[in-house]
C-alpha positions as CSV (number, residue, x, y, z in Angstrom):
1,X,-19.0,-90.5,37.2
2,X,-16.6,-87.8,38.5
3,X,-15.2,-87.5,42.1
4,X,-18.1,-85.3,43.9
5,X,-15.2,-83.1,46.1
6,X,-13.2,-82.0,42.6
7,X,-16.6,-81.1,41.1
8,X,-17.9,-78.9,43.7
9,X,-14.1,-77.3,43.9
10,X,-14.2,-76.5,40.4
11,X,-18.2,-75.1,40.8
12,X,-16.6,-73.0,43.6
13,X,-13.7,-71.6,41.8
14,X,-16.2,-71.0,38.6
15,X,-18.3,-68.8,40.9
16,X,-15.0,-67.4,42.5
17,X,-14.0,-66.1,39.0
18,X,-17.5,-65.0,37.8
19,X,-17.6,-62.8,41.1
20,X,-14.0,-61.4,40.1
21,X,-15.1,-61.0,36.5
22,X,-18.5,-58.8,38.3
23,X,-16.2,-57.0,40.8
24,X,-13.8,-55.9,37.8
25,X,-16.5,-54.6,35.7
26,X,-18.0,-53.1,38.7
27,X,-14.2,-51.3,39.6
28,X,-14.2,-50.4,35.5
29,X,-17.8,-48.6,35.3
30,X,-16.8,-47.0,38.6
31,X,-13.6,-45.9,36.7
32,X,-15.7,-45.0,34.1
33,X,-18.1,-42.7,36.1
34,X,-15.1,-41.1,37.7
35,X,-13.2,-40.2,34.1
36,X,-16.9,-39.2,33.2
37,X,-17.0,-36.7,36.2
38,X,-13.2,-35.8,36.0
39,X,-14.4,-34.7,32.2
40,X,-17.2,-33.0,33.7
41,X,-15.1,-31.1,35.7
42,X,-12.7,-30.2,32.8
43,X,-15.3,-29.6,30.9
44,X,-16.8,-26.9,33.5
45,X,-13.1,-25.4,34.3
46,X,-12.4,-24.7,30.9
47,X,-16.0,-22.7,30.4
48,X,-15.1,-21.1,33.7
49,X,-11.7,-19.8,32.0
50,X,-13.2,-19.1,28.5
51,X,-15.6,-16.7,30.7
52,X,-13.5,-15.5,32.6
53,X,-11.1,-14.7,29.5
54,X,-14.1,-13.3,28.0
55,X,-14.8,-10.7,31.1
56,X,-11.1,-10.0,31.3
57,X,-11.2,-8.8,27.8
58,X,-14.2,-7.0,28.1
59,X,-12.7,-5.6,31.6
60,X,-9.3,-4.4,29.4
61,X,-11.8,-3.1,26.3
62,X,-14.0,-0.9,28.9
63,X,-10.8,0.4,30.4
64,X,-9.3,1.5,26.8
65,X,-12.8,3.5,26.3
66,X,-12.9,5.2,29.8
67,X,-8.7,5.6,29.3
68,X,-10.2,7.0,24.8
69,X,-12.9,9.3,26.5
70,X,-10.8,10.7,29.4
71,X,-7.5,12.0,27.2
72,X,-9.7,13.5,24.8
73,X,-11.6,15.3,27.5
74,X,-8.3,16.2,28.3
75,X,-7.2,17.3,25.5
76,X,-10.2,19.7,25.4
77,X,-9.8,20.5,29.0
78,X,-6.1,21.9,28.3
79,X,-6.1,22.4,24.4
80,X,-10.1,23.8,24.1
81,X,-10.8,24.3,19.8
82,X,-7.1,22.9,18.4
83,X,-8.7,19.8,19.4
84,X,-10.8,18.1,16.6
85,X,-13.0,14.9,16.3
86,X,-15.5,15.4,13.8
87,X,-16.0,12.9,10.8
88,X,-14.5,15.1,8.7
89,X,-11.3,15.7,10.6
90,X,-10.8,12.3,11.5
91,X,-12.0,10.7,8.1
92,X,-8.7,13.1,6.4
93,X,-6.3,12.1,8.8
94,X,-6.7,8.3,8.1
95,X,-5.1,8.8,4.5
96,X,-2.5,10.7,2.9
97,X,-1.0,10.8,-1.2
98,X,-0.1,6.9,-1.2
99,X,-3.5,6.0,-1.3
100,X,-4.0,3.7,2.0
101,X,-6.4,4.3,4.6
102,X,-6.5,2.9,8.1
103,X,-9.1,0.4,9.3
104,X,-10.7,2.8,12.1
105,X,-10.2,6.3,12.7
106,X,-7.9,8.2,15.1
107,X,-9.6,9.2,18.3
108,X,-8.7,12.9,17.5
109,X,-7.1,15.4,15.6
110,X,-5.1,18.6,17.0
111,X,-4.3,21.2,15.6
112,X,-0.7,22.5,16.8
113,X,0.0,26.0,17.1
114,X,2.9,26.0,19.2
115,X,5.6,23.9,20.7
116,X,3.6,24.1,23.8
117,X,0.7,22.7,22.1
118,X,2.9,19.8,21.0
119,X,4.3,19.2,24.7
120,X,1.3,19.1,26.1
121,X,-0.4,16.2,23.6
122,X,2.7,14.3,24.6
123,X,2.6,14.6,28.0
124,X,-1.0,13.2,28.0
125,X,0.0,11.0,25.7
126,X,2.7,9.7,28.0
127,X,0.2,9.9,30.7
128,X,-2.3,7.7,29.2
129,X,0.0,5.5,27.1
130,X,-2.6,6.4,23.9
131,X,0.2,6.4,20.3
132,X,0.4,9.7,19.1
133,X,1.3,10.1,15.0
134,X,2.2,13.3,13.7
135,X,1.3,14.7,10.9
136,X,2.6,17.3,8.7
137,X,0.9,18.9,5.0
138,X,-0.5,14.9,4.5
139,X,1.4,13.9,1.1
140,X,3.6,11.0,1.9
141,X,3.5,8.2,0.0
142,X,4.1,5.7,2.1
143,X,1.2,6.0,4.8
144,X,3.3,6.9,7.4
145,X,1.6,9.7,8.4
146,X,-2.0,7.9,8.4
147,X,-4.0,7.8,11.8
148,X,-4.6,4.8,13.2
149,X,-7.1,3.4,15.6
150,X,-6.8,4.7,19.0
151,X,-4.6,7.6,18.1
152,X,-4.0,10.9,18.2
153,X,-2.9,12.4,15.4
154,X,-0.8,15.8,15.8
155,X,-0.8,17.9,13.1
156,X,1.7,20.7,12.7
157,X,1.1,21.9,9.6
158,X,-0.2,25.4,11.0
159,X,3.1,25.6,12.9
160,X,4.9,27.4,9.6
161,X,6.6,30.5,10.0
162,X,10.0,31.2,8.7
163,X,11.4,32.3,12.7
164,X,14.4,34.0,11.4
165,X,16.3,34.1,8.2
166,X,20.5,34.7,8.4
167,X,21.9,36.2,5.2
168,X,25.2,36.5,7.0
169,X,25.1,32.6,7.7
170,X,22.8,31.0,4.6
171,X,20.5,29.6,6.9
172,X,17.3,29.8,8.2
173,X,14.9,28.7,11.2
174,X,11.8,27.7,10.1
175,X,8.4,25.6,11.8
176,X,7.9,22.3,10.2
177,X,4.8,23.3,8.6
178,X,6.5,25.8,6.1
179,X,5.9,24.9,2.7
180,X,9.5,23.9,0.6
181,X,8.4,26.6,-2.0
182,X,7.3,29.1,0.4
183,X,11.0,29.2,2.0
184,X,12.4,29.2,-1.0
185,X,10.6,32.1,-2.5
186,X,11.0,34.1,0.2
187,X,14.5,34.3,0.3
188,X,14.6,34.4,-3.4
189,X,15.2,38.0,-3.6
190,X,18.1,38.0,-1.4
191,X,20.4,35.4,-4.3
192,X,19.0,32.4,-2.2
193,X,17.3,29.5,-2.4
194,X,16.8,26.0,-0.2
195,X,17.7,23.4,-1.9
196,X,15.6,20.3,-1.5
197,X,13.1,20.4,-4.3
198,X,10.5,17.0,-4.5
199,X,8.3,17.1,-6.9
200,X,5.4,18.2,-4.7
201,X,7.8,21.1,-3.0
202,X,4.5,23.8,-4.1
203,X,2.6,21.4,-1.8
204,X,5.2,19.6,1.1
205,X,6.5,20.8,4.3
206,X,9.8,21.2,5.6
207,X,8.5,19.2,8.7
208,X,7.8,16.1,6.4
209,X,10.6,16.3,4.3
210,X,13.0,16.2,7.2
211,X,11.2,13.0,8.8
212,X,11.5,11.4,5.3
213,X,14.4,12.7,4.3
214,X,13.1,13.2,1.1
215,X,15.1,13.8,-2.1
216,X,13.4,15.6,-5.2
217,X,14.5,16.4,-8.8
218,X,18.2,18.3,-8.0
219,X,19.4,15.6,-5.3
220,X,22.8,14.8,-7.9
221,X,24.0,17.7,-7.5
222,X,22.8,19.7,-4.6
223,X,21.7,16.8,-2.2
224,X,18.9,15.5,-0.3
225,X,16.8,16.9,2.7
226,X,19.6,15.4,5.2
227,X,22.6,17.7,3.7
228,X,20.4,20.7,4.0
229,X,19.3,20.3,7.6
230,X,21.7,21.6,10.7
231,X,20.2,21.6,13.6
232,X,16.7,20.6,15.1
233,X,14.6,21.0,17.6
234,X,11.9,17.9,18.6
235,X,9.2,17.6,21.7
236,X,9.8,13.8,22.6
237,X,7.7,11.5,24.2
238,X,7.5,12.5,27.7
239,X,7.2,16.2,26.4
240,X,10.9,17.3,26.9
241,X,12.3,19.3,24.2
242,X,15.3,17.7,23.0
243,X,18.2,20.3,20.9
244,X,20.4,18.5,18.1
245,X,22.8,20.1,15.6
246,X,24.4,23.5,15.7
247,X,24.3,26.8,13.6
248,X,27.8,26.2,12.2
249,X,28.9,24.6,9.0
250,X,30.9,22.5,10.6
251,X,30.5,20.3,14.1
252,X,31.2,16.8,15.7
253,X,30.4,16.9,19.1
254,X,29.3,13.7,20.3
255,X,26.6,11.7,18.1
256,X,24.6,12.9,15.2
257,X,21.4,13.2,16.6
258,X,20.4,15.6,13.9
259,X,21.1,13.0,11.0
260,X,19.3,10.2,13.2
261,X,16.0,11.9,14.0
262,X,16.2,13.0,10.0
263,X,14.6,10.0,8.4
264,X,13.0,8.9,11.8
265,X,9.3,8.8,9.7
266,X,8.1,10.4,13.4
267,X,9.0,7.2,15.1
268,X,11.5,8.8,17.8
269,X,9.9,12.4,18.5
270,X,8.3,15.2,16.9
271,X,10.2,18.0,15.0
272,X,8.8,21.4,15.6
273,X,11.5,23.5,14.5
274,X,14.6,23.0,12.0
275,X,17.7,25.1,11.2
276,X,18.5,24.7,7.9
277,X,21.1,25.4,4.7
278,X,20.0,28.2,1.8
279,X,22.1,28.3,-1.4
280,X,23.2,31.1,-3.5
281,X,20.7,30.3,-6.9
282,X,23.7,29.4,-9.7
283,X,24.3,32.3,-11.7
284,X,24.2,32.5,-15.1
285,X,21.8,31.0,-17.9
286,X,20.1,28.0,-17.4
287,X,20.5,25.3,-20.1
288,X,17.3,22.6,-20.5
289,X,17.5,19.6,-22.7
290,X,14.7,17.2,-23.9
291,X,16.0,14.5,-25.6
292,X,14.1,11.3,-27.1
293,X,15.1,7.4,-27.8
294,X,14.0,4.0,-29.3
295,X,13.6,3.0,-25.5
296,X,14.1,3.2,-22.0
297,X,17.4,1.6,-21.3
298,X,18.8,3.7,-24.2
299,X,17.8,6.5,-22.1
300,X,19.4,4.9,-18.8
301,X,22.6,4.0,-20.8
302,X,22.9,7.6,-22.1
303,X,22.1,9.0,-18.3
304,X,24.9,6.7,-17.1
305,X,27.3,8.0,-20.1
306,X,26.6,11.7,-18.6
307,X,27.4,11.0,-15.1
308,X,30.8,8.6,-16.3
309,X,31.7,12.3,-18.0
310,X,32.3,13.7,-14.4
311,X,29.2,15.9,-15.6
312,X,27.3,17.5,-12.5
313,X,23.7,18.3,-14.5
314,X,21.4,19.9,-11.9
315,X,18.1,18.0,-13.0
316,X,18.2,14.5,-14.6
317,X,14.8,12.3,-15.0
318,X,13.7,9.6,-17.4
319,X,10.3,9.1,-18.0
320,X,10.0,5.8,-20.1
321,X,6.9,4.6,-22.6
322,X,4.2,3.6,-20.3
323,X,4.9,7.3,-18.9
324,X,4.6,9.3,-21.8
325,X,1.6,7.4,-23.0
326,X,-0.8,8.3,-19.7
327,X,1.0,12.4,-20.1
328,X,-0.1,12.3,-23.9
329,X,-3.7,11.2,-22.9
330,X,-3.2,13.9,-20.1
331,X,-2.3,16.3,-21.7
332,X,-3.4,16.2,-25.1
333,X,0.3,16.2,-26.3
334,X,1.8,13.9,-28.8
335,X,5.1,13.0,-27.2
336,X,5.1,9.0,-28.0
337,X,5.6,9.9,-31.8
338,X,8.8,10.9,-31.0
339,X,10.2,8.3,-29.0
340,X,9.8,5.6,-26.6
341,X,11.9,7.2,-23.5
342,X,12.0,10.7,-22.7
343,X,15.9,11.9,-20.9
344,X,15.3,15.5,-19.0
345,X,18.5,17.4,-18.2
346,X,19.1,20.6,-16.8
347,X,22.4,22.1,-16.0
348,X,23.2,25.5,-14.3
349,X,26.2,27.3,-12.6
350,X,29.2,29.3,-14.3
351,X,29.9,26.8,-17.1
352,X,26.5,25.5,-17.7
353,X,26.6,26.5,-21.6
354,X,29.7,24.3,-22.0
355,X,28.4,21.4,-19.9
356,X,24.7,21.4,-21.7
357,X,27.0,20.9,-25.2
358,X,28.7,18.4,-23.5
359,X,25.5,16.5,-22.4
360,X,23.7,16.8,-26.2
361,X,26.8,15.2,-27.8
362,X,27.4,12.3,-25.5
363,X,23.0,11.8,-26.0
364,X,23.0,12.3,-29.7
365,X,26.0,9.5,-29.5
366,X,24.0,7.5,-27.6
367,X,21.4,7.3,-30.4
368,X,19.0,10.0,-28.8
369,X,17.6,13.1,-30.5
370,X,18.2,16.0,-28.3
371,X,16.7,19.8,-28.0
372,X,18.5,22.4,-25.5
373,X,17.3,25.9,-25.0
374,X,18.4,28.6,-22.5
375,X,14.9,29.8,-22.7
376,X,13.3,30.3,-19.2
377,X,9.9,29.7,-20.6
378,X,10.9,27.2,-22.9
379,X,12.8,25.2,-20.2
380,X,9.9,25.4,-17.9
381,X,7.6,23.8,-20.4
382,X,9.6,20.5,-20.9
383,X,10.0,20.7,-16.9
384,X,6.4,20.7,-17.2
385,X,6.5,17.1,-18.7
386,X,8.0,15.4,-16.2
387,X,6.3,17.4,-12.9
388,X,2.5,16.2,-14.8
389,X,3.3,12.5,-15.1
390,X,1.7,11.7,-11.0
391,X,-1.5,13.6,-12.1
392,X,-1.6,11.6,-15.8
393,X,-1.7,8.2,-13.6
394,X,-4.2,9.9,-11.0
395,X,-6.6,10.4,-13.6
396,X,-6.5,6.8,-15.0
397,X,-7.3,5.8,-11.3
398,X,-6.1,3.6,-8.4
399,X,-1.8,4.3,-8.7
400,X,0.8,2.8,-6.4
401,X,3.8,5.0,-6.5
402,X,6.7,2.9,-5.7
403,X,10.9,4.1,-4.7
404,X,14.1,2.5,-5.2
405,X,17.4,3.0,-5.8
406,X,19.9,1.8,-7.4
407,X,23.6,2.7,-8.4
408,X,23.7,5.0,-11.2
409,X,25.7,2.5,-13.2
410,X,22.9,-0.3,-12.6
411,X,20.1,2.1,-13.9
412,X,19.3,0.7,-17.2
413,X,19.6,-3.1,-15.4
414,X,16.6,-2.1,-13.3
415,X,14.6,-0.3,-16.1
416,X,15.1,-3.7,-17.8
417,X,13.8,-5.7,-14.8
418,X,10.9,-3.5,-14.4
419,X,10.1,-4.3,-17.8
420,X,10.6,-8.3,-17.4
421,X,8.7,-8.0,-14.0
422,X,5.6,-6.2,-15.8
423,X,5.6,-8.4,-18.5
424,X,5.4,-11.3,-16.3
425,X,2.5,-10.6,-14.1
426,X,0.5,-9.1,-17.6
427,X,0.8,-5.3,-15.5
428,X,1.3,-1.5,-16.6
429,X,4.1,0.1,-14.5
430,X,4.9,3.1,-16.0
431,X,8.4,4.1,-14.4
432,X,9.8,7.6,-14.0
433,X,13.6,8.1,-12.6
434,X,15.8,10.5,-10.8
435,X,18.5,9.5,-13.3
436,X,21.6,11.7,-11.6
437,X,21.3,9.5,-8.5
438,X,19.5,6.4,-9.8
439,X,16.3,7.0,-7.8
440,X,13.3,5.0,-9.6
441,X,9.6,5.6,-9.1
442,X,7.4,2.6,-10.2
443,X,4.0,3.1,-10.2
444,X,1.6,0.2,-10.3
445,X,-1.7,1.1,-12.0
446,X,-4.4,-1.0,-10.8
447,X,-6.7,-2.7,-12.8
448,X,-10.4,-2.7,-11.9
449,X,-10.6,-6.6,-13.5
450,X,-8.0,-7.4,-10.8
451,X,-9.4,-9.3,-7.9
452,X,-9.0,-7.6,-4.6
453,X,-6.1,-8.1,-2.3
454,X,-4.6,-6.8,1.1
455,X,-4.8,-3.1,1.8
456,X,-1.3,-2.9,2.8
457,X,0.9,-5.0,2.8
458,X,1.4,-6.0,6.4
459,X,-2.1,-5.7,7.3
460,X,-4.3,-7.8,4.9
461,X,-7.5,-6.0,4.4
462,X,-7.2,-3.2,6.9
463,X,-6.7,-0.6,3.7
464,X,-9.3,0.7,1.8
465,X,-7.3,1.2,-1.1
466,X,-7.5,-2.4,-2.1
467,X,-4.1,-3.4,-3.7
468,X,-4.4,-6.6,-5.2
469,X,-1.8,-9.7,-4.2
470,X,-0.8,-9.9,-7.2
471,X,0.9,-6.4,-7.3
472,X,2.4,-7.1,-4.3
473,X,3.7,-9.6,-5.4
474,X,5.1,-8.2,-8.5
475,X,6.4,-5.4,-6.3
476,X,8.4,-8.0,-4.2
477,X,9.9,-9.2,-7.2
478,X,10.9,-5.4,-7.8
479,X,12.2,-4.9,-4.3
480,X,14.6,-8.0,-4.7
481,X,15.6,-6.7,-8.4
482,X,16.6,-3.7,-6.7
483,X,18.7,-5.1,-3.8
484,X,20.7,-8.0,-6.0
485,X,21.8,-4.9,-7.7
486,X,22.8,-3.3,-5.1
487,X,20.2,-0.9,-4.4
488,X,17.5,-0.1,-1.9
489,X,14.0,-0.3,-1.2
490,X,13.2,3.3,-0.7
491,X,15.2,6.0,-2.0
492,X,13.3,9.0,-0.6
493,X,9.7,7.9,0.6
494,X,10.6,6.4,3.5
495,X,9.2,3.0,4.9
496,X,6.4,3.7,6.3
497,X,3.3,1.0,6.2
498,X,3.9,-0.2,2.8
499,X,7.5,-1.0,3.2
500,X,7.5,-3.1,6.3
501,X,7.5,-6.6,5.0
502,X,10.8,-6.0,3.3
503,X,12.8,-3.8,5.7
504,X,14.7,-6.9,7.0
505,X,15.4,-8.4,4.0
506,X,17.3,-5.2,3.2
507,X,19.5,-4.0,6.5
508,X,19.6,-7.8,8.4
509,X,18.5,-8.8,11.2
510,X,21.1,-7.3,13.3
511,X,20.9,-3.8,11.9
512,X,17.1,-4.3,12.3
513,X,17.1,-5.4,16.0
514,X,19.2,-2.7,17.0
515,X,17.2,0.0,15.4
516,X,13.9,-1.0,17.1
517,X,16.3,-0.5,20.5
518,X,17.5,2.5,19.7
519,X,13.7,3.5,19.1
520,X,13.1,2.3,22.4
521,X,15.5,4.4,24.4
522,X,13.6,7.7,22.5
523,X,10.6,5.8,22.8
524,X,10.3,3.5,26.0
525,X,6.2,3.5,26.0
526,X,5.9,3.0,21.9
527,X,3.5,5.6,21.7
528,X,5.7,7.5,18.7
529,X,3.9,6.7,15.5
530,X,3.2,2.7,16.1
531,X,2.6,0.2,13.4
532,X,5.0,2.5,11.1
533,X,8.3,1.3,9.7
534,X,8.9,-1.5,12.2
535,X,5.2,-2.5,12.4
């Protein structure tokens, strides 16, 4: 039998422990019920922020409507019937000739008249800090004149007259909303002629080219819409009218604002009136030449050949096989049973005889099988060819027209990579080029067995032209062909919407940063044409 006094000690501490052991578990639920409340708390904290997130961005959504509804009843207020908002005016304004369309429509249209039509939108733009986009005849092809959501879009196609034409000085003062052709035929009579010439001059405005600095058919020889422009005049942001350029031939004075708002895609200001170059027309007879081959890069290597002669041809395309098959079906022509590549050349000027034998030798050397004829009429119909290839692709359906550039000497490298690129993904891309400055135009023809894809291709889905990924990605491909050879991505379309995801690959990061700065000096509020070029 144990000592009683050790036996009750250990009893004692037993209970001592058991009593800790309660008091623990005790302290531990009471933890417990605290982390439980703490939660609790958390819990109601974070549905107090989600709500009040929830009425902050209801709060900002209300004021964007009151801000929406008050600058268009300002706009009617100062503005009266050039402002627009119907379904009909709207619904146009979201699209233009490259095919995509804007998720939501614009909150209006107007209808410029006048520079002071134009200065006030931008002053109530400014005002209300609502994006403005301006517009001109509507046939870009790289959506950068498309309305967006919550804009206003200012269209200055009714601003074309021809202000004042200068026989004395070969130049002209025009409104952006002049048609090329309608400036060049009025000054036709007088020897003259402006020189940019897209293929859509009948049906493109001076205003547009200018902010695109778009090229065209005679860009070898005579230049692109930059060379021809010497002075504008554009409403900025805040409304002031800023003055570049001069009258003369010449000038240096400070920097070339004229050449930086040229190309701008309406990302700086708005142009509302342009001085610009006229030409004599060449005299003499003008000397057209069709000429067939086996295939495309024949026809590239023959172009190249031509322009290694020191020869200056005036017009220079190349249309290859894909192209010719969709303007046979067109047209009701038989062209494909003559060749495989189709080489356009056009030469004018003093000693355009001699040059246009020149051309035909070096071509028939070249393995192609060459027709030239100083025949007006004749010459226009194998112009006709090339000017009827965007509405043979129209009519098969869904197109989208692509632009790059490549050194002249590199032309036939790229009409081979097309080819490899099309093959790969199991695509059509009939190809037309600019051969005199090595100026391609892809065109993607989309299947309807294709599975949709983004409807841009920066904004996934937000287009209703539904490109499918797999021509972007094929057109990726053709974008890096392009650069490793020492070309561009956009030769005379501009950047636009569709261009975006590969405008830094191209000019750097560096180049790209201070761009978007320079934009911002112009452009402090980023109401000038947002979501374009830079995105």
């Amino acid at each position: 039998m144990g000592d009683p006094i050790t036996t009750s000690a250990d009893r004692a501490s037993a209970s001592a422990t058991r009593a800790a052991t309660s008091a623990d578990r005790a302290s531990a639920r009471a933890d417990e019920a605290s982390v439980s409340a703490d939660e609790a708390a958390t819990s109601t904290d974070r549905a107090s922020a989600s709500a009040s997130r929830a009425a902050l961005g209801a709060n900002h959504a209300a004021a964007g409507a009151d801000r929406a509804s008050t600058i268009v009843a300002k706009l009617f207020e100062q503005l009266g019937d050039r402002v627009h908002v119907d379904d009909a005016s709207l619904t146009r304004a979201r699209t233009d000739k490259s095919g995509w369309v804007s998720a939501a429509a614009p909150l209006a249209v107007v209808d410029a008249r006048s520079i002071a039509h134009v200065q006030t939108v931008m002053r109530l733009a400014t005002e209300y800090s609502v994006p403005v986009v301006p517009r001109g005849a509507g046939t870009g092809l790289a959506g950068g004149a498309v309305g967006t959501e919550g804009s206003i879009v200012l269209d200055v196609s009714g601003m074309n007259r021809i202000l004042e034409v200068s026989l004395a000085d070969e130049l002209a003062v025009v409104e952006p909303g002049v048609l090329n052709q309608a400036l060049s035929d009025a000054v036709a009579a007088d020897g003259l002629v402006f020189s940019p010439d897209p293929a859509s001059k009948a049906i493109s405005s001076i205003g547009g080219n200018i902010a695109t600095n778009a090229g065209g058919l005679l860009c070898a020889k005579y230049g692109v819409t930059r060379d021809a422009v010497l002075g504008l005049k554009v409403v900025l942001p805040d409304g002031r009218m800023l003055e570049t350029g001069h009258r003369s031939v010449k000038g240096v004075t400070g920097y070339d604002l004229t050449a930086l708002v040229t190309g701008s895609e309406g990302t700086l200001g708005v142009i509302v009136e342009a001085t610009v170059k006229l030409r004599p027309i060449a005299a003499g007879e003008v000397f057209t030449i069709g000429a067939f081959f086996e295939n495309v890069v024949a026809a590239a290597a023959a172009s190249a050949a031509i322009t290694a002669a020191r020869l200056r041809p005036a017009v220079m395309e190349i249309m290859d096989q894909a192209s010719l098959v969709a303007i046979d079906a067109y047209n009701s022509t038989t062209l494909t049973t003559r060749g495989n590549s189709y080489l356009l050349v056009q030469t004018d000027g003093g000693g355009a005889a001699a040059e246009a034998a020149r051309i035909v030798d070096i071509i028939t050397a070249a393995g192609g099988a060459a027709e030239s004829t100083a025949d007006p009429a004749l010459g226009e119909q194998l112009l006709a060819i090339r000017r009827s290839f965007h509405p043979a692709l129209e009519a098969r359906g869904e197109v989208l027209i692509e632009d790059v550039c490549v050194p002249r000497s590199q032309l036939a490298a790229m009409f081979a990579a097309i080819d490899e690129i099309a093959a790969r993904y199991g695509l059509s891309i009939p190809t037309v080029a600019h051969a005199g400055d090595g100026n391609l135009h892809p065109n993607f023809v989309i299947p309807t067995a294709l599975p949709g894809g983004s409807g841009s291709a920066d904004e996934p889905g937000k287009g209703a032209q539904t490109v499918p990924d797999v021509i972007w990605d094929a057109a990726g491909d053709l974008f890096r062909a392009a650069l490793a050879l020492g070309g561009t991505l956009t030769g005379e379309h501009g950047v636009g919407v569709l261009k975006q995801r590969w405008l830094r690959d191209e000019i750097g990061t560096d180049s790209f940063d201070l761009q978007r700065q320079i934009k911002a000096v112009f452009d402090p509020l980023g109401i000038m044409n947002p979501g374009k070029v830079f995105g």
